[in-house]
C-alpha positions as CSV (number, residue, x, y, z in Angstrom):
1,X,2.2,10.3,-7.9
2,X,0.4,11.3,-4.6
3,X,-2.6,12.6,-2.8
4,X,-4.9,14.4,-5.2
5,X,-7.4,14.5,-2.7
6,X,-8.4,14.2,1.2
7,X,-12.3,13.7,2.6
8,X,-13.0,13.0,6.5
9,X,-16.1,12.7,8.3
10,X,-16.5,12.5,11.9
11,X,-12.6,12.0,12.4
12,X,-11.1,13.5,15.4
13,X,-12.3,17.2,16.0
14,X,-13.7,17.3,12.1
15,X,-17.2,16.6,11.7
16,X,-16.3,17.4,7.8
17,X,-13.2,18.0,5.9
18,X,-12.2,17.7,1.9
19,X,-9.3,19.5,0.9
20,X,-6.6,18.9,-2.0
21,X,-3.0,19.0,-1.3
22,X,-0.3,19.7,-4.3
23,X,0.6,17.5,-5.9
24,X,4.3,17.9,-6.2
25,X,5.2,20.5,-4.0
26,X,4.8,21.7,-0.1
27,X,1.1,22.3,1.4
28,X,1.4,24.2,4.5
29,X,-1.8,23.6,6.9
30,X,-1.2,26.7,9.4
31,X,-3.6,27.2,12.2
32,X,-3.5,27.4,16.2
33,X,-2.8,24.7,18.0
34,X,-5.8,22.6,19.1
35,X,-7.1,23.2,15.6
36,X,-6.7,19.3,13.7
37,X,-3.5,20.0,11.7
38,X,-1.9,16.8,13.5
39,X,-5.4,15.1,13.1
40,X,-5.1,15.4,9.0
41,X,-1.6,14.1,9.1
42,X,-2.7,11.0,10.6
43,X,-5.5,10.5,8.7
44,X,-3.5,10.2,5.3
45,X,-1.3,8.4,7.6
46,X,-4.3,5.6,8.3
47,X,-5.0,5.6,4.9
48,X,-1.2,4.4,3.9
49,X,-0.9,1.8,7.1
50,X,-5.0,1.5,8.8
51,X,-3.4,2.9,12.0
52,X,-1.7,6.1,13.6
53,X,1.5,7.5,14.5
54,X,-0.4,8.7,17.7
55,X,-2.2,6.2,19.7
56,X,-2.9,2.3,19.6
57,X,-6.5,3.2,20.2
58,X,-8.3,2.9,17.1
59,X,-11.6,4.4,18.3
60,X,-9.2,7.7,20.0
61,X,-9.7,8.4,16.1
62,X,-13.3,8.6,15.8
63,X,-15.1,11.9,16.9
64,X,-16.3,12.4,20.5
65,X,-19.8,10.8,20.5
66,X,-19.9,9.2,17.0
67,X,-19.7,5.8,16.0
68,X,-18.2,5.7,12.8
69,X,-15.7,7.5,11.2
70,X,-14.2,7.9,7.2
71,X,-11.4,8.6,5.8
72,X,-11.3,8.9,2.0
73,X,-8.3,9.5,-0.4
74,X,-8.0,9.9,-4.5
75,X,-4.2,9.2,-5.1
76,X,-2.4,9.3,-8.7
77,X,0.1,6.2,-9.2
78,X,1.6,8.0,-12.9
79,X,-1.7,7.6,-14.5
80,X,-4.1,5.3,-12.4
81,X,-5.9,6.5,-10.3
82,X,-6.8,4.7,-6.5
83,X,-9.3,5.3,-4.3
84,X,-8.5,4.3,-0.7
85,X,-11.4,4.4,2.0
86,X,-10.8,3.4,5.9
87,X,-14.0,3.5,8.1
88,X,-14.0,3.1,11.8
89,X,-17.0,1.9,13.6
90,X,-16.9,1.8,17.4
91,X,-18.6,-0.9,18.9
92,X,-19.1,-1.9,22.6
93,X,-15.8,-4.0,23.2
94,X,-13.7,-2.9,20.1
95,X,-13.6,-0.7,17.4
96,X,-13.1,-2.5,13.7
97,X,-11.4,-1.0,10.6
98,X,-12.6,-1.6,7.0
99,X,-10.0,-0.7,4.2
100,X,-10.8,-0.9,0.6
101,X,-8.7,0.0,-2.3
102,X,-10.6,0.8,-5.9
103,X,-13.5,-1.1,-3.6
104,X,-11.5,-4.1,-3.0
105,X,-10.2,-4.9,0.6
106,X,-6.6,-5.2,0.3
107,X,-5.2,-8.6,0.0
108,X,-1.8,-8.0,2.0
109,X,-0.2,-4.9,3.5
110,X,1.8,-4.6,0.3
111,X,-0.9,-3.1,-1.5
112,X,-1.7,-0.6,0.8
113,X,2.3,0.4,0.9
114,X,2.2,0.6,-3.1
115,X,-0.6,2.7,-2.9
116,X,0.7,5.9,-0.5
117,X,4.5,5.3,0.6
118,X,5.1,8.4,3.1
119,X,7.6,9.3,5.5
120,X,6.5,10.7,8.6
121,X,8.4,13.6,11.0
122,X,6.6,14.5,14.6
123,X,8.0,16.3,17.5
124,X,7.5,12.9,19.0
125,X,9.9,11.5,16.3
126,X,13.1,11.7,18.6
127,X,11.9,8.5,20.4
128,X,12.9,6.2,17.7
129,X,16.3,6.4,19.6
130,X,15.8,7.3,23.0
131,X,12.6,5.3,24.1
132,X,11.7,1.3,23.8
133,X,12.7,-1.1,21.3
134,X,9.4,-1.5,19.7
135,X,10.1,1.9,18.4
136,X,12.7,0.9,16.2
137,X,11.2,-2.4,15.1
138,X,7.7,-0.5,13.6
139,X,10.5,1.7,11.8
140,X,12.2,-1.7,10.2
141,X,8.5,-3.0,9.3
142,X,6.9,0.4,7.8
143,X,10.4,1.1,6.0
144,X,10.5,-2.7,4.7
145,X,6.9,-2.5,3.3
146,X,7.4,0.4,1.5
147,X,10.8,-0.5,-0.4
148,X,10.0,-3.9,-0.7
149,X,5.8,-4.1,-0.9
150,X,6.3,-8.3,-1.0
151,X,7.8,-8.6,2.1
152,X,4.8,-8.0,4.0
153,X,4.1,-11.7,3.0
154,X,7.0,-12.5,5.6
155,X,5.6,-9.7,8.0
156,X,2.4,-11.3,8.0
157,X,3.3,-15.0,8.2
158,X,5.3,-13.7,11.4
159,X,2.4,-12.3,13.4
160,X,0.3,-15.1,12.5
161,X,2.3,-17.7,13.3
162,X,3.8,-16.1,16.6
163,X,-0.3,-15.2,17.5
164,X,-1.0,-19.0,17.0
165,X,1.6,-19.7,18.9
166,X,0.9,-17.2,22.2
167,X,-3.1,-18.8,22.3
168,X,-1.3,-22.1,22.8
169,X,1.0,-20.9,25.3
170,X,-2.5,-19.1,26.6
171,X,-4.5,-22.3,27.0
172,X,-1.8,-24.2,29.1
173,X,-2.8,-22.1,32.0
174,X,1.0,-22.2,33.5
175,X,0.4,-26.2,33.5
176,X,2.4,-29.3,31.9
177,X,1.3,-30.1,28.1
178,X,-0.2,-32.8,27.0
179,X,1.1,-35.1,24.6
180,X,-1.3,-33.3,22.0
181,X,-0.8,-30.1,22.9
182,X,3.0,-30.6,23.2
183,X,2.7,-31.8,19.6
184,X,0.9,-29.0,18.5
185,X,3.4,-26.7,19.6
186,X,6.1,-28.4,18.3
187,X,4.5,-27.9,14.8
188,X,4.2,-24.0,15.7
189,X,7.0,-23.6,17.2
190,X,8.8,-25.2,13.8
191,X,7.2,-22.6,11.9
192,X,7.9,-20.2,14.4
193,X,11.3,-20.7,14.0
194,X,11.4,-20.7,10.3
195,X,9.7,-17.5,9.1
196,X,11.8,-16.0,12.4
197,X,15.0,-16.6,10.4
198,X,13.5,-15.0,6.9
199,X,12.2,-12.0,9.1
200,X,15.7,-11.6,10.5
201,X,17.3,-11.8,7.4
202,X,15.0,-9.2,5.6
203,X,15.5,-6.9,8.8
204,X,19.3,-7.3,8.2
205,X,19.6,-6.3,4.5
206,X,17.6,-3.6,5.1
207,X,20.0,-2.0,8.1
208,X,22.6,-2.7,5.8
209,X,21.3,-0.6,3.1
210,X,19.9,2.5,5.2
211,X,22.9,2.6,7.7
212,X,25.4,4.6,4.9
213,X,22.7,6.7,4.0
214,X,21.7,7.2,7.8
215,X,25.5,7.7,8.5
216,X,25.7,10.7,5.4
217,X,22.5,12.9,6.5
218,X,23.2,12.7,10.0
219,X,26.9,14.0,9.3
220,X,25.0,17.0,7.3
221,X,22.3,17.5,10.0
222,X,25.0,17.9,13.2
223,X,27.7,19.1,10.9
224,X,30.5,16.7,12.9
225,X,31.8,13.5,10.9
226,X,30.8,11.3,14.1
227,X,31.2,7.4,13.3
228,X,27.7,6.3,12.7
229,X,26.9,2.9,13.4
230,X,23.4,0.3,12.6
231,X,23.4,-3.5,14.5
232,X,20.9,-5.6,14.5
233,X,20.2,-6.9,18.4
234,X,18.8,-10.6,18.8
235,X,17.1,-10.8,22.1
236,X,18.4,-14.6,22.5
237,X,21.9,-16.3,22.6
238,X,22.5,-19.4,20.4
239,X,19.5,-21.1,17.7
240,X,16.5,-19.7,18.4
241,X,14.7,-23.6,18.7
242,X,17.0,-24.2,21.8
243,X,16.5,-20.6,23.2
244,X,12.8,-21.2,23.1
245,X,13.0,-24.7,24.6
246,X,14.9,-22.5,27.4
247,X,12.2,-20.2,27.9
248,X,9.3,-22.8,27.5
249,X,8.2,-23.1,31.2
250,X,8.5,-19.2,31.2
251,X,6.3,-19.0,28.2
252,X,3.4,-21.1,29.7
253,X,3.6,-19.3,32.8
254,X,3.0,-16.1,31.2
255,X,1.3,-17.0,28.5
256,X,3.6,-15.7,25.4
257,X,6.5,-16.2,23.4
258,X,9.3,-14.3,25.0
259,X,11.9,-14.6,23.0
260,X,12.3,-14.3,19.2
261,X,12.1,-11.4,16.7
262,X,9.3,-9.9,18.8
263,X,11.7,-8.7,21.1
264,X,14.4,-8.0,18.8
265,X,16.3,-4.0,18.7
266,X,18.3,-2.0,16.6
267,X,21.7,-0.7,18.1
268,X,22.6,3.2,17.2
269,X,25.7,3.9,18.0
270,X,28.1,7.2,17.8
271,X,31.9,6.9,17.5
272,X,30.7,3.9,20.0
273,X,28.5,5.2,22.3
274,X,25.1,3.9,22.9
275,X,22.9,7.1,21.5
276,X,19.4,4.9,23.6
277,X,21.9,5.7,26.6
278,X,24.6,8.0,25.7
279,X,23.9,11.0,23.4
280,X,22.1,14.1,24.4
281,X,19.3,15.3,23.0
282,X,20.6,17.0,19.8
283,X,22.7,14.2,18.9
284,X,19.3,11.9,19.4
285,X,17.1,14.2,17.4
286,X,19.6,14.6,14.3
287,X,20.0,10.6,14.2
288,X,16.3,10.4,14.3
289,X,15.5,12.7,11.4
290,X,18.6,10.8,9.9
291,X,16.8,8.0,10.0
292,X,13.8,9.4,8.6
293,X,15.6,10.8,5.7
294,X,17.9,7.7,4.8
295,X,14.6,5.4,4.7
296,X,12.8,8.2,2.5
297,X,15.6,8.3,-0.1
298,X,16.0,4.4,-0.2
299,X,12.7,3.8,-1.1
300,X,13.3,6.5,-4.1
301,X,15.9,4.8,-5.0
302,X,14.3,0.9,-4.8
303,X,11.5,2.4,-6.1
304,X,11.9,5.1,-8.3
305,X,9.1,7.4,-6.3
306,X,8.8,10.0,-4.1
307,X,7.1,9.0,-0.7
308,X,4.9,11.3,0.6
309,X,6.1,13.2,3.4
310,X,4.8,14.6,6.3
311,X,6.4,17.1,8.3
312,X,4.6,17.9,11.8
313,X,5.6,20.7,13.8
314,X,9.0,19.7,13.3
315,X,10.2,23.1,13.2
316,X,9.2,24.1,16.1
317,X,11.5,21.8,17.9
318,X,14.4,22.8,16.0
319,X,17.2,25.6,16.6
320,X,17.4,28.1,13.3
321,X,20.4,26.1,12.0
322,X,19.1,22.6,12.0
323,X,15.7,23.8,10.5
324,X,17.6,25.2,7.8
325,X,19.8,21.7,7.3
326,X,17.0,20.0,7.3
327,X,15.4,22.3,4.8
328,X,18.2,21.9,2.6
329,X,18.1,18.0,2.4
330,X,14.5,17.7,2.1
331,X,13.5,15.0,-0.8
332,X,11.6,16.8,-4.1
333,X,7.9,15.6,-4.1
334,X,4.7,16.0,-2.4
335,X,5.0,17.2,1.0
336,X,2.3,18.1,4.0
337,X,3.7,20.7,6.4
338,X,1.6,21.3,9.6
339,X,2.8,24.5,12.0
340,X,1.6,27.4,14.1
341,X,4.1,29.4,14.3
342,X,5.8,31.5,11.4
343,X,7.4,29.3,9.0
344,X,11.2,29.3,8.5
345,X,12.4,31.6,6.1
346,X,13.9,29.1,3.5
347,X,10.5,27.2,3.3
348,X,8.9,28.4,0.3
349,X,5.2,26.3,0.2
350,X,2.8,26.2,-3.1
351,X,0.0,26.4,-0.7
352,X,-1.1,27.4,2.9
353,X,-4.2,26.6,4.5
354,X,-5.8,27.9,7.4
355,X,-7.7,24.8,8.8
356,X,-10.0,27.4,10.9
357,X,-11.9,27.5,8.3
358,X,-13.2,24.1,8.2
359,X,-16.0,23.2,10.2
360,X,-15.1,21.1,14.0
Protein backbone atom coordinates (compact mmCIF):
# COMPACT_ATOMS: atom_id res chain seq x y z
CA UNK A 1 0.00 0.00 0.00
CA UNK A 2 1.05 3.64 -0.91
CA UNK A 3 2.11 6.19 -3.40
CA UNK A 4 3.54 4.48 -6.42
CA UNK A 5 3.50 7.62 -8.17
CA UNK A 6 3.36 11.62 -8.00
CA UNK A 7 2.51 14.05 -11.22
CA UNK A 8 2.04 18.07 -10.75
CA UNK A 9 1.48 20.65 -13.14
CA UNK A 10 1.47 24.21 -12.53
CA UNK A 11 1.35 23.54 -8.58
CA UNK A 12 3.17 25.98 -6.47
CA UNK A 13 6.75 26.78 -7.89
CA UNK A 14 6.52 23.45 -10.37
CA UNK A 15 5.45 24.10 -13.73
CA UNK A 16 6.05 20.07 -14.06
CA UNK A 17 6.93 17.35 -11.68
CA UNK A 18 6.45 13.28 -11.76
CA UNK A 19 8.53 11.38 -9.58
CA UNK A 20 8.00 7.90 -7.68
CA UNK A 21 8.57 7.52 -4.07
CA UNK A 22 9.35 3.81 -2.42
CA UNK A 23 7.16 2.16 -1.76
CA UNK A 24 7.95 0.80 1.63
CA UNK A 25 10.67 2.59 2.75
CA UNK A 26 12.12 6.34 3.30
CA UNK A 27 12.43 8.90 0.16
CA UNK A 28 14.53 11.74 1.09
CA UNK A 29 13.67 14.96 -1.17
CA UNK A 30 16.96 17.08 -0.31
CA UNK A 31 17.38 20.43 -1.80
CA UNK A 32 17.81 24.19 -0.66
CA UNK A 33 15.35 25.78 0.84
CA UNK A 34 13.05 27.74 -1.43
CA UNK A 35 13.25 24.79 -3.76
CA UNK A 36 9.32 22.98 -3.41
CA UNK A 37 10.26 20.12 -1.01
CA UNK A 38 7.32 21.48 1.41
CA UNK A 39 5.28 22.14 -1.87
CA UNK A 40 5.31 18.13 -2.79
CA UNK A 41 4.41 17.22 0.69
CA UNK A 42 1.31 19.10 0.43
CA UNK A 43 0.44 18.05 -2.64
CA UNK A 44 0.15 14.24 -1.69
CA UNK A 45 -1.29 15.91 1.22
CA UNK A 46 -4.36 17.48 -1.04
CA UNK A 47 -4.60 14.36 -2.69
CA UNK A 48 -5.50 12.40 0.80
CA UNK A 49 -7.80 15.40 2.25
CA UNK A 50 -8.48 18.27 -1.08
CA UNK A 51 -6.68 20.85 1.15
CA UNK A 52 -3.28 21.78 2.78
CA UNK A 53 -1.44 21.69 5.92
CA UNK A 54 -0.27 25.23 4.88
CA UNK A 55 -2.87 27.72 4.04
CA UNK A 56 -6.75 27.99 3.77
CA UNK A 57 -6.28 29.55 0.40
CA UNK A 58 -6.92 27.16 -2.11
CA UNK A 59 -5.71 29.20 -5.12
CA UNK A 60 -2.11 29.95 -2.68
CA UNK A 61 -1.64 26.44 -4.31
CA UNK A 62 -1.82 27.15 -7.90
CA UNK A 63 1.33 28.65 -9.67
CA UNK A 64 1.90 32.36 -9.89
CA UNK A 65 -0.05 33.45 -13.03
CA UNK A 66 -1.86 30.11 -13.92
CA UNK A 67 -5.28 29.25 -13.57
CA UNK A 68 -5.37 25.75 -13.08
CA UNK A 69 -3.42 23.49 -11.35
CA UNK A 70 -3.18 19.23 -11.11
CA UNK A 71 -2.23 17.02 -8.87
CA UNK A 72 -2.12 13.37 -9.95
CA UNK A 73 -1.37 10.18 -7.74
CA UNK A 74 -1.27 6.13 -8.73
CA UNK A 75 -1.56 4.48 -5.18
CA UNK A 76 -1.52 0.59 -4.47
CA UNK A 77 -4.27 -0.58 -1.86
CA UNK A 78 -2.59 -4.63 -1.74
CA UNK A 79 -3.47 -5.16 -5.27
CA UNK A 80 -5.85 -2.38 -6.69
CA UNK A 81 -4.68 0.07 -7.96
CA UNK A 82 -6.32 4.03 -7.50
CA UNK A 83 -5.92 6.80 -9.33
CA UNK A 84 -6.62 10.10 -7.45
CA UNK A 85 -6.67 13.47 -9.42
CA UNK A 86 -7.32 17.06 -7.75
CA UNK A 87 -7.43 20.10 -10.16
CA UNK A 88 -7.65 23.65 -9.09
CA UNK A 89 -8.98 26.25 -11.22
CA UNK A 90 -8.84 29.88 -10.12
CA UNK A 91 -11.61 31.90 -10.97
CA UNK A 92 -12.51 35.55 -10.28
CA UNK A 93 -14.21 35.27 -6.69
CA UNK A 94 -13.08 31.67 -5.74
CA UNK A 95 -10.99 28.96 -6.66
CA UNK A 96 -12.95 25.38 -7.03
CA UNK A 97 -11.45 21.81 -6.41
CA UNK A 98 -12.45 18.83 -8.50
CA UNK A 99 -11.46 15.38 -6.93
CA UNK A 100 -11.93 12.13 -8.64
CA UNK A 101 -10.99 8.75 -7.61
CA UNK A 102 -10.56 5.75 -10.56
CA UNK A 103 -12.69 8.87 -12.44
CA UNK A 104 -15.37 8.94 -10.03
CA UNK A 105 -15.82 12.04 -7.60
CA UNK A 106 -15.75 10.74 -4.30
CA UNK A 107 -19.03 10.19 -2.62
CA UNK A 108 -17.97 11.09 1.10
CA UNK A 109 -14.64 11.95 2.67
CA UNK A 110 -14.28 8.37 3.67
CA UNK A 111 -13.21 7.36 0.47
CA UNK A 112 -10.68 9.68 0.01
CA UNK A 113 -9.22 8.59 3.74
CA UNK A 114 -9.32 4.82 2.49
CA UNK A 115 -7.51 5.78 -0.38
CA UNK A 116 -4.07 7.62 1.22
CA UNK A 117 -4.14 7.57 5.12
CA UNK A 118 -0.92 9.73 6.06
CA UNK A 119 0.39 11.28 9.06
CA UNK A 120 1.87 14.54 8.70
CA UNK A 121 5.06 16.19 10.82
CA UNK A 122 5.96 20.15 10.06
CA UNK A 123 8.12 22.42 11.98
CA UNK A 124 4.80 24.17 12.32
CA UNK A 125 3.50 20.92 14.01
CA UNK A 126 4.15 22.15 17.69
CA UNK A 127 0.91 24.32 17.40
CA UNK A 128 -1.38 21.57 17.90
CA UNK A 129 -0.78 22.35 21.67
CA UNK A 130 0.26 25.81 21.99
CA UNK A 131 -1.92 27.78 19.50
CA UNK A 132 -6.07 27.83 19.06
CA UNK A 133 -8.50 25.26 19.55
CA UNK A 134 -9.34 24.67 15.96
CA UNK A 135 -5.92 23.12 15.93
CA UNK A 136 -6.78 20.30 17.90
CA UNK A 137 -10.25 19.82 16.53
CA UNK A 138 -8.85 19.24 12.59
CA UNK A 139 -6.49 16.70 14.46
CA UNK A 140 -9.80 14.76 15.97
CA UNK A 141 -11.48 15.03 12.40
CA UNK A 142 -8.35 13.89 10.09
CA UNK A 143 -7.37 11.19 12.82
CA UNK A 144 -11.22 9.97 12.98
CA UNK A 145 -11.52 9.71 9.18
CA UNK A 146 -8.69 7.75 8.79
CA UNK A 147 -9.38 5.02 11.63
CA UNK A 148 -12.80 5.04 11.16
CA UNK A 149 -13.50 6.02 7.07
CA UNK A 150 -17.63 5.95 8.06
CA UNK A 151 -17.54 8.43 10.36
CA UNK A 152 -17.15 11.13 7.96
CA UNK A 153 -20.91 10.47 7.45
CA UNK A 154 -21.31 12.19 11.05
CA UNK A 155 -18.51 14.76 10.04
CA UNK A 156 -20.45 15.70 7.22
CA UNK A 157 -24.01 15.81 8.52
CA UNK A 158 -22.30 18.20 11.15
CA UNK A 159 -21.13 20.90 8.85
CA UNK A 160 -24.16 20.77 6.86
CA UNK A 161 -26.48 21.01 9.34
CA UNK A 162 -24.51 23.68 11.47
CA UNK A 163 -23.98 25.72 7.78
CA UNK A 164 -27.89 25.50 7.39
CA UNK A 165 -28.25 26.62 10.51
CA UNK A 166 -25.57 29.90 10.42
CA UNK A 167 -27.61 31.15 6.86
CA UNK A 168 -30.70 31.30 9.08
CA UNK A 169 -29.14 32.98 11.80
CA UNK A 170 -27.56 35.18 8.63
CA UNK A 171 -30.95 36.22 7.22
CA UNK A 172 -32.41 37.50 10.57
CA UNK A 173 -30.23 40.47 10.20
CA UNK A 174 -29.89 40.84 14.28
CA UNK A 175 -33.88 41.11 14.20
CA UNK A 176 -36.94 39.09 15.97
CA UNK A 177 -38.04 35.85 13.96
CA UNK A 178 -40.98 35.24 12.50
CA UNK A 179 -43.23 32.69 13.34
CA UNK A 180 -41.85 30.74 10.19
CA UNK A 181 -38.53 31.46 10.52
CA UNK A 182 -38.63 30.66 14.28
CA UNK A 183 -40.07 27.33 13.10
CA UNK A 184 -37.55 26.67 10.74
CA UNK A 185 -34.93 26.96 13.15
CA UNK A 186 -36.39 25.05 15.58
CA UNK A 187 -36.27 22.04 13.06
CA UNK A 188 -32.35 22.97 12.56
CA UNK A 189 -31.67 23.58 15.54
CA UNK A 190 -33.24 19.86 16.57
CA UNK A 191 -30.91 18.38 14.18
CA UNK A 192 -28.27 20.55 15.29
CA UNK A 193 -28.47 19.23 18.43
CA UNK A 194 -28.70 15.63 17.55
CA UNK A 195 -25.79 14.83 15.20
CA UNK A 196 -23.88 17.34 17.94
CA UNK A 197 -24.27 14.63 20.45
CA UNK A 198 -23.05 11.65 17.89
CA UNK A 199 -20.03 13.98 16.91
CA UNK A 200 -19.19 14.36 20.63
CA UNK A 201 -19.42 10.89 21.23
CA UNK A 202 -17.15 9.80 18.30
CA UNK A 203 -14.67 12.60 19.41
CA UNK A 204 -14.68 10.95 22.90
CA UNK A 205 -13.87 7.27 21.99
CA UNK A 206 -11.39 8.41 19.93
CA UNK A 207 -9.36 10.51 22.85
CA UNK A 208 -9.93 7.60 24.83
CA UNK A 209 -8.14 5.35 22.56
CA UNK A 210 -5.06 7.64 21.43
CA UNK A 211 -4.53 9.17 24.97
CA UNK A 212 -2.46 5.72 26.34
CA UNK A 213 -0.65 5.60 23.26
CA UNK A 214 -0.13 9.50 23.36
CA UNK A 215 0.89 9.08 27.14
CA UNK A 216 3.62 5.97 26.04
CA UNK A 217 5.58 7.88 23.08
CA UNK A 218 5.72 11.06 24.81
CA UNK A 219 7.28 9.29 27.98
CA UNK A 220 10.00 7.84 25.19
CA UNK A 221 10.36 11.20 23.37
CA UNK A 222 11.18 13.44 26.76
CA UNK A 223 12.53 10.44 28.61
CA UNK A 224 10.59 11.63 32.06
CA UNK A 225 7.45 9.46 33.12
CA UNK A 226 5.28 12.85 33.35
CA UNK A 227 1.47 12.01 33.94
CA UNK A 228 -0.10 12.55 30.59
CA UNK A 229 -3.45 13.52 30.34
CA UNK A 230 -6.43 13.83 27.18
CA UNK A 231 -10.17 15.77 28.09
CA UNK A 232 -12.52 16.49 25.92
CA UNK A 233 -13.57 20.49 26.55
CA UNK A 234 -17.44 21.35 25.74
CA UNK A 235 -17.60 25.01 25.05
CA UNK A 236 -21.21 25.14 26.91
CA UNK A 237 -22.49 24.23 30.46
CA UNK A 238 -25.69 22.05 30.72
CA UNK A 239 -27.81 20.44 27.34
CA UNK A 240 -26.74 21.88 24.53
CA UNK A 241 -30.70 22.80 23.29
CA UNK A 242 -30.95 25.17 26.49
CA UNK A 243 -27.35 26.50 25.97
CA UNK A 244 -28.31 27.50 22.45
CA UNK A 245 -31.62 28.94 23.51
CA UNK A 246 -29.06 31.00 25.86
CA UNK A 247 -27.05 32.22 23.16
CA UNK A 248 -29.96 32.73 20.57
CA UNK A 249 -30.16 36.64 20.65
CA UNK A 250 -26.23 36.38 20.39
CA UNK A 251 -26.47 34.17 17.48
CA UNK A 252 -28.77 36.50 15.41
CA UNK A 253 -26.76 39.42 16.18
CA UNK A 254 -23.78 37.89 14.84
CA UNK A 255 -25.00 35.85 12.52
CA UNK A 256 -23.62 32.20 13.74
CA UNK A 257 -23.98 29.50 15.97
CA UNK A 258 -21.71 30.08 18.92
CA UNK A 259 -21.85 27.45 20.87
CA UNK A 260 -21.69 23.74 20.14
CA UNK A 261 -18.98 21.26 18.87
CA UNK A 262 -17.74 24.03 16.59
CA UNK A 263 -16.12 25.56 19.42
CA UNK A 264 -15.24 22.55 21.25
CA UNK A 265 -11.15 21.77 22.62
CA UNK A 266 -9.00 19.21 23.68
CA UNK A 267 -7.34 19.56 27.14
CA UNK A 268 -3.38 18.39 27.32
CA UNK A 269 -2.36 18.26 30.42
CA UNK A 270 1.16 17.24 32.31
CA UNK A 271 1.30 15.87 35.80
CA UNK A 272 -1.74 18.71 35.79
CA UNK A 273 -0.48 21.51 34.15
CA UNK A 274 -2.15 23.06 31.25
CA UNK A 275 0.74 22.26 28.38
CA UNK A 276 -1.63 25.35 25.82
CA UNK A 277 -0.39 27.49 28.98
CA UNK A 278 2.07 25.82 31.10
CA UNK A 279 4.87 23.75 29.43
CA UNK A 280 7.84 25.09 27.58
CA UNK A 281 8.62 24.54 24.35
CA UNK A 282 10.28 21.04 24.50
CA UNK A 283 7.67 19.70 26.61
CA UNK A 284 4.98 21.17 23.79
CA UNK A 285 6.97 19.85 20.85
CA UNK A 286 7.41 16.18 22.30
CA UNK A 287 3.51 16.00 23.10
CA UNK A 288 2.93 17.18 19.70
CA UNK A 289 4.97 14.60 17.88
CA UNK A 290 3.34 12.30 20.54
CA UNK A 291 0.31 13.00 19.19
CA UNK A 292 1.29 12.50 15.80
CA UNK A 293 2.77 9.20 16.51
CA UNK A 294 -0.14 7.67 18.87
CA UNK A 295 -2.83 8.64 15.96
CA UNK A 296 -0.32 6.95 13.31
CA UNK A 297 -0.05 3.66 15.19
CA UNK A 298 -3.96 3.60 16.03
CA UNK A 299 -4.93 3.63 12.70
CA UNK A 300 -2.37 0.51 12.14
CA UNK A 301 -3.79 -1.07 14.56
CA UNK A 302 -7.88 -0.31 13.53
CA UNK A 303 -6.77 -0.71 10.27
CA UNK A 304 -4.13 -3.03 9.73
CA UNK A 305 -2.04 -0.43 7.42
CA UNK A 306 0.61 1.72 7.38
CA UNK A 307 -0.27 5.49 6.88
CA UNK A 308 1.81 7.31 4.88
CA UNK A 309 3.96 9.57 6.56
CA UNK A 310 5.44 12.69 5.97
CA UNK A 311 8.15 14.07 7.74
CA UNK A 312 8.97 17.94 6.94
CA UNK A 313 12.00 19.45 8.15
CA UNK A 314 11.39 18.09 11.38
CA UNK A 315 14.81 17.51 12.04
CA UNK A 316 15.91 20.59 11.83
CA UNK A 317 14.00 21.68 14.79
CA UNK A 318 15.09 18.99 16.93
CA UNK A 319 18.27 18.70 19.36
CA UNK A 320 20.57 15.45 18.38
CA UNK A 321 18.79 13.35 21.10
CA UNK A 322 15.15 13.85 20.25
CA UNK A 323 15.96 13.34 16.47
CA UNK A 324 17.38 10.17 17.39
CA UNK A 325 14.06 9.21 19.76
CA UNK A 326 12.11 10.00 17.22
CA UNK A 327 14.03 8.07 14.73
CA UNK A 328 13.89 5.12 16.87
CA UNK A 329 9.98 5.11 17.14
CA UNK A 330 9.27 5.85 13.68
CA UNK A 331 6.34 3.37 12.20
CA UNK A 332 7.71 0.78 9.28
CA UNK A 333 6.09 1.87 5.93
CA UNK A 334 6.31 4.35 3.24
CA UNK A 335 7.71 7.50 4.38
CA UNK A 336 8.52 11.16 2.51
CA UNK A 337 11.40 12.97 4.21
CA UNK A 338 11.98 16.64 3.08
CA UNK A 339 15.42 18.46 4.52
CA UNK A 340 18.28 20.74 3.62
CA UNK A 341 20.54 20.19 5.86
CA UNK A 342 22.65 16.80 6.42
CA UNK A 343 20.46 14.15 7.54
CA UNK A 344 20.82 12.53 10.99
CA UNK A 345 23.05 9.85 11.13
CA UNK A 346 20.57 7.00 12.14
CA UNK A 347 18.37 7.85 9.11
CA UNK A 348 19.22 5.38 6.58
CA UNK A 349 16.69 6.38 3.26
CA UNK A 350 16.15 4.00 0.10
CA UNK A 351 16.19 7.01 -1.97
CA UNK A 352 17.30 10.80 -2.06
CA UNK A 353 16.30 13.25 -4.49
CA UNK A 354 17.64 16.47 -5.37
CA UNK A 355 14.41 18.40 -6.38
CA UNK A 356 16.89 21.02 -8.30
CA UNK A 357 16.62 19.05 -10.84
CA UNK A 358 13.06 19.44 -11.73
CA UNK A 359 12.06 22.11 -13.73
CA UNK A 360 10.29 25.60 -11.53
Amino acid sequence: MGLHELRLRDFRLFQELSFQPDASAITVLLSANGTGKTSILEAVYALATASSFRTSVASDMIRAGESVSEVHGVLFQRQRRIQVDLTLTRGARNTTKRMLVNGQRPKSRAELAEALPLTVFTPEGVDIVRQGPENRRLFLTNLMTDVEPTSSDVIERFARILSQRNALLRALAGERPTSSQLGELDVWTSDFCNVSDELIALRIRLLDDVAPLVAHYYHELAEDDARVELSYERSWHGDLAGALRDAFDDDRFRGHTTVGPQRDDIALNLNGRDTRRQASQGEQRSLALALRLAGHELVQQRRGVDPLLLLDDVFSELDPMRSDRLLNLLPTGQTLVTTASPLPSALHPAAVIDLTKFSL
